[in-house]
Backbone bond lengths (Angstrom), bond angles and torsions (degrees), N, CA, C in turn:
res aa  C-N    CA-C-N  psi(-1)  N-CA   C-N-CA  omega(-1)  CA-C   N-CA-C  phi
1 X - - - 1.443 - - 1.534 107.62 -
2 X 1.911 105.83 135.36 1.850 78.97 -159.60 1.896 80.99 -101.62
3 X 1.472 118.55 -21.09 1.152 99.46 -162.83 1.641 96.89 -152.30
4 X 1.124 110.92 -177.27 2.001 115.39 -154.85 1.693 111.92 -90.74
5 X 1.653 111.96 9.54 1.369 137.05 157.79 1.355 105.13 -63.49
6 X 1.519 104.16 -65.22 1.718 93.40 -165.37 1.379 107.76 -79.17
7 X 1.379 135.43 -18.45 1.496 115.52 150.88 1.373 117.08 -64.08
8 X 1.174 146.03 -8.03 1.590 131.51 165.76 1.761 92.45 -87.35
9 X 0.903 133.55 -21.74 1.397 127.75 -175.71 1.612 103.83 -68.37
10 X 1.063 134.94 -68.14 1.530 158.65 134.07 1.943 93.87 7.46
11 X 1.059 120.87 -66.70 1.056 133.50 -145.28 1.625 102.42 -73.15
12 X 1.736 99.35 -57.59 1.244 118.16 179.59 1.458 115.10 -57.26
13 X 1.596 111.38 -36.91 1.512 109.99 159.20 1.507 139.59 -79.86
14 X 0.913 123.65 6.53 1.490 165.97 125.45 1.395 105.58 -16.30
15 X 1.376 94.17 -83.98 1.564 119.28 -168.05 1.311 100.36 -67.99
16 X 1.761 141.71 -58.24 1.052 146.44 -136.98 2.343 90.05 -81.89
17 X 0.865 105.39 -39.57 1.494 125.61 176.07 1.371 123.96 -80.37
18 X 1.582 109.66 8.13 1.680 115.82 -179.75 1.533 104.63 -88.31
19 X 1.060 124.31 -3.80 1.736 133.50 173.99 1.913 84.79 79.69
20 X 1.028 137.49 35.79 1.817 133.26 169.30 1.435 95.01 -58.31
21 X 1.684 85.75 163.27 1.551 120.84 175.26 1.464 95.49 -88.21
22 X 1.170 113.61 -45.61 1.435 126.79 -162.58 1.806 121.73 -172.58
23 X 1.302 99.12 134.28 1.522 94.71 -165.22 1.544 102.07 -136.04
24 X 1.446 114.71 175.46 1.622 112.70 -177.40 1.191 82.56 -167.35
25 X 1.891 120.15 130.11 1.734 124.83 161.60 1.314 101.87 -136.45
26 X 1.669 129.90 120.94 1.200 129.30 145.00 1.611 121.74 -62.40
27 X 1.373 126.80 -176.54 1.496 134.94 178.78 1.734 87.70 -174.08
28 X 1.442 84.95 136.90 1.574 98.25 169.42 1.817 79.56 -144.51
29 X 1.334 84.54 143.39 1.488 119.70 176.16 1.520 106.87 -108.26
30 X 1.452 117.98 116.39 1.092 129.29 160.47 1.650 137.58 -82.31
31 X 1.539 107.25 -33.49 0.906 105.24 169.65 1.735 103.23 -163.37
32 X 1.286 144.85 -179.14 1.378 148.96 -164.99 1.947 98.84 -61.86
33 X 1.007 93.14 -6.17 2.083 95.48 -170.97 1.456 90.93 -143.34
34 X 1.490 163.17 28.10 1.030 138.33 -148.89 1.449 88.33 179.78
35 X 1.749 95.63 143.44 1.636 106.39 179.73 1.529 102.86 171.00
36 X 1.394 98.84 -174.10 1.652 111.20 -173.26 1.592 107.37 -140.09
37 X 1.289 117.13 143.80 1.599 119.24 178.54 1.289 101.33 -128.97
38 X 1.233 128.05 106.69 1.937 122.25 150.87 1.353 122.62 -127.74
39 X 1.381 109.91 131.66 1.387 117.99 -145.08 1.745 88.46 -143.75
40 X 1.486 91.88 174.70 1.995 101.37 178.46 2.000 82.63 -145.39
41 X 1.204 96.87 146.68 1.246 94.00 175.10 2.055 100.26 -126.14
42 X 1.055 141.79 143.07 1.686 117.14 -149.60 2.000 86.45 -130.75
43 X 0.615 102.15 149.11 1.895 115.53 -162.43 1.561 100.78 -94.77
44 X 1.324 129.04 164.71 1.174 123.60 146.84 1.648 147.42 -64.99
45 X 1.789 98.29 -14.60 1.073 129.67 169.84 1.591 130.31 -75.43
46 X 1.504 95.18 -10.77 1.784 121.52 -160.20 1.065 111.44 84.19
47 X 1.552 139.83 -6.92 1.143 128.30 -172.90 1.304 117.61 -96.27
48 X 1.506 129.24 152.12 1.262 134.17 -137.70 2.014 104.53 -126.95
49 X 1.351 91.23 165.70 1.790 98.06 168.24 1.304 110.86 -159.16
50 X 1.410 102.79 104.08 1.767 117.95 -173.03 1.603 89.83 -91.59
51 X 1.563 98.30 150.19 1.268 121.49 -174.63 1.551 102.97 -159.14
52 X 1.750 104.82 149.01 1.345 126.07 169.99 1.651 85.57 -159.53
53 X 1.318 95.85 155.46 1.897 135.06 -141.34 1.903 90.60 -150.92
54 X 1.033 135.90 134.77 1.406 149.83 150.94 1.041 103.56 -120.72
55 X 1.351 151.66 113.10 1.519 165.92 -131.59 1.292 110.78 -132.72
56 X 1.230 130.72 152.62 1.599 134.19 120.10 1.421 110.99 -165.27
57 X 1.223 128.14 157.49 1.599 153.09 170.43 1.658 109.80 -63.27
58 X 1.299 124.35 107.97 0.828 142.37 139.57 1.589 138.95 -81.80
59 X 1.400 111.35 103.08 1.636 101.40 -132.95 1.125 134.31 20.36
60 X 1.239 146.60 -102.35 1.640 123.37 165.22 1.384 115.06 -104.75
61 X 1.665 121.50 37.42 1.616 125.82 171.07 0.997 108.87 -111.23
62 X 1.609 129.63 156.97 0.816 125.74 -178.60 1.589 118.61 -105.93
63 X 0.666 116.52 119.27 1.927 123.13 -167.97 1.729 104.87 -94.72
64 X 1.413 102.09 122.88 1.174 107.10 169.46 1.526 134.39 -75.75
65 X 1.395 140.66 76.98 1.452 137.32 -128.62 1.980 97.11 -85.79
66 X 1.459 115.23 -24.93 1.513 137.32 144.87 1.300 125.61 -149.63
67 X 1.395 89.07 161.23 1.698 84.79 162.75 1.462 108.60 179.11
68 X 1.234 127.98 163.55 1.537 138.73 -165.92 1.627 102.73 -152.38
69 X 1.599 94.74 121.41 1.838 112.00 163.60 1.521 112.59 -114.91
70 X 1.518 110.54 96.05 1.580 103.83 164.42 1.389 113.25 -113.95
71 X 1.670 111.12 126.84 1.205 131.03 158.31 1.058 107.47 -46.08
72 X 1.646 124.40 148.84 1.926 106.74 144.18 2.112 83.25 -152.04
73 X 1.299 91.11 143.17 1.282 120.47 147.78 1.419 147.08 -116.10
74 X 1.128 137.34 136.33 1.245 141.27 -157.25 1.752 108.89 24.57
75 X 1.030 100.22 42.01 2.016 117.12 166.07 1.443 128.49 66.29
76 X 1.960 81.97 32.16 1.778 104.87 170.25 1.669 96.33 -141.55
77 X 1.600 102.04 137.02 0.951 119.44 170.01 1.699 126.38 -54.60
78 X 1.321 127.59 112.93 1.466 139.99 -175.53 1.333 98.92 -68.77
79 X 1.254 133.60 -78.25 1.678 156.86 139.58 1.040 133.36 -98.08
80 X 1.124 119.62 167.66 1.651 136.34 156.12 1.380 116.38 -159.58
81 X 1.416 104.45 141.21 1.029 115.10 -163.63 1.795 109.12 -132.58
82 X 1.669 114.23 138.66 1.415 112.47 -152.83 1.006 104.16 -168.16
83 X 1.434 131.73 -177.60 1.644 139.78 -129.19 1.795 93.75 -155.65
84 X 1.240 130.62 -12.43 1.168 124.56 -151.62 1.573 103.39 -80.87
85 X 1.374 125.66 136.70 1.321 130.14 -154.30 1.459 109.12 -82.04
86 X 1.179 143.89 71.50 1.556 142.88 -146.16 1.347 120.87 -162.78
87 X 1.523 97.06 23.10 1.601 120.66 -156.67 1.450 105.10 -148.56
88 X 1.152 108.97 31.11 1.571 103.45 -165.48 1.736 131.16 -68.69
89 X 1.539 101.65 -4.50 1.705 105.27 155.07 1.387 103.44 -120.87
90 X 0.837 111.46 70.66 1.828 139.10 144.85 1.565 98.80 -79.27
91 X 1.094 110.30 145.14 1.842 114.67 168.85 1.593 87.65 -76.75
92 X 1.525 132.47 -46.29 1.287 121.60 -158.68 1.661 111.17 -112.20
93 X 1.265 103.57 48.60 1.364 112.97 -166.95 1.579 121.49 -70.69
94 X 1.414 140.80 98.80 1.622 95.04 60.27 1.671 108.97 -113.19
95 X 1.755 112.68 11.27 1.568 109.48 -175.16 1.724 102.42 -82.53
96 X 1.200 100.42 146.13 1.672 118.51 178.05 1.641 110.68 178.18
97 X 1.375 95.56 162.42 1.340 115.37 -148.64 1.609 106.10 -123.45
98 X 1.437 125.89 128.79 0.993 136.69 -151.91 1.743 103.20 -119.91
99 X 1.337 145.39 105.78 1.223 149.59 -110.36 1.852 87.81 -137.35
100 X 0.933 90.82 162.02 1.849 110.90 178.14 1.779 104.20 -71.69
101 X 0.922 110.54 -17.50 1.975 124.57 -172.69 1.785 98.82 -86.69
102 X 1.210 111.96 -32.85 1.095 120.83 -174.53 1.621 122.02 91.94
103 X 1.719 96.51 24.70 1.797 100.89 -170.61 2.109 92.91 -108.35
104 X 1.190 86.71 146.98 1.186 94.53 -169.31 2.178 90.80 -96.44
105 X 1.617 108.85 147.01 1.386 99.15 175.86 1.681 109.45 -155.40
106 X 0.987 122.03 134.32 1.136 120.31 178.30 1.330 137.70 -47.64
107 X 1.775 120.30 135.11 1.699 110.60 -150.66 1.627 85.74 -159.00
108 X 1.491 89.81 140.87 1.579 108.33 178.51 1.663 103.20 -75.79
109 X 1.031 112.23 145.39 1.888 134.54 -170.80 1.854 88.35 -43.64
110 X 1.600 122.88 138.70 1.216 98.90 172.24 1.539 89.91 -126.65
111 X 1.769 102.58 -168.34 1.302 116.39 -152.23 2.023 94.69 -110.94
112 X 0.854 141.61 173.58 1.760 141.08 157.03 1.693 96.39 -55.55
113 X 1.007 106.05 -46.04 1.503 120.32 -155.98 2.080 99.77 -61.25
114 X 1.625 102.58 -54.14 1.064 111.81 -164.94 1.868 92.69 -72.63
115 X 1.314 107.54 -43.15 1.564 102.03 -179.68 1.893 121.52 -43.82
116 X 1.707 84.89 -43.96 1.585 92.01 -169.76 1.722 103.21 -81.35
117 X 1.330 126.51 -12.05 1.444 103.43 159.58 1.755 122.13 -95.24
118 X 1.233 96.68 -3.68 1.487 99.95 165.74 1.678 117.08 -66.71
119 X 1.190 116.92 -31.12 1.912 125.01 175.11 1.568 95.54 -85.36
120 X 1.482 113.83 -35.23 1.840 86.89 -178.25 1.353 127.06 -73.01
121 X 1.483 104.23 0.56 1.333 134.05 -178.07 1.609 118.90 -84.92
122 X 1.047 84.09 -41.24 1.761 103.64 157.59 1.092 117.70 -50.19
123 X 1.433 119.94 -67.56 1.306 138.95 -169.86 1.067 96.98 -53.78
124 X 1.747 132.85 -78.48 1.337 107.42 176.01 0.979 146.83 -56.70
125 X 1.128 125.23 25.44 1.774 144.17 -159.36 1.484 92.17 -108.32
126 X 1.259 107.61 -35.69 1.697 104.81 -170.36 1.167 130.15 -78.96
């Protein structure tokens, strides 16, 4: 990845390929490696997946500097999932995952991609 285009490119195809009802993603570009993504992607069920992305290129990876994935269905949160440092004996600290029970548990950094098959996973659960 030479620059923070083709991760919004990535992203946007992501989204366009999540099978949504309806979706919306901004990108602001900060600098030639650097940017922001927040988007809602909207389910067939009504249920939703808000997202924000804080970006940058690390030689050609892309490093997440923040970011937050919350599910919500019928106008309670399923998960969310986030970077915020407030967890500090987490085995995988500072990413962890915040559960419908209300227990917070430790979770490796995830991708849109891995988020959005984690809800289709849901779906068939039901």
């Amino acid at each position: 990845m030479r620059n923070i285009v083709e991760y919004f490119d990535i992203i946007e195809s992501v989204v366009a390929h999540s099978g949504s009802e309806d979706a919306e993603v901004s990108f602001e570009q900060t600098s030639q490696t650097s940017g922001m993504v927040e988007g809602f992607v909207n389910f067939y069920d009504g249920s939703r997946l808000e997202f924000t992305e804080v970006v940058y290129l690390e030689g050609q990876h892309p490093i997440k500097k923040w970011y937050r994935y919350q599910y919500i269905r019928e106008g309670n949160a399923v998960f969310r999932y986030d970077n915020a440092p407030h967890y500090p004996d987490l085995p995988d600290f500072p990413h962890h995952k915040h559960t419908a029970e209300g227990e917070v548990v430790s979770a490796t950094e995830p991708t849109l991609g891995r988020i959005l098959r984690e809800i289709v996973d849901l779906f068939t659960a039901d």
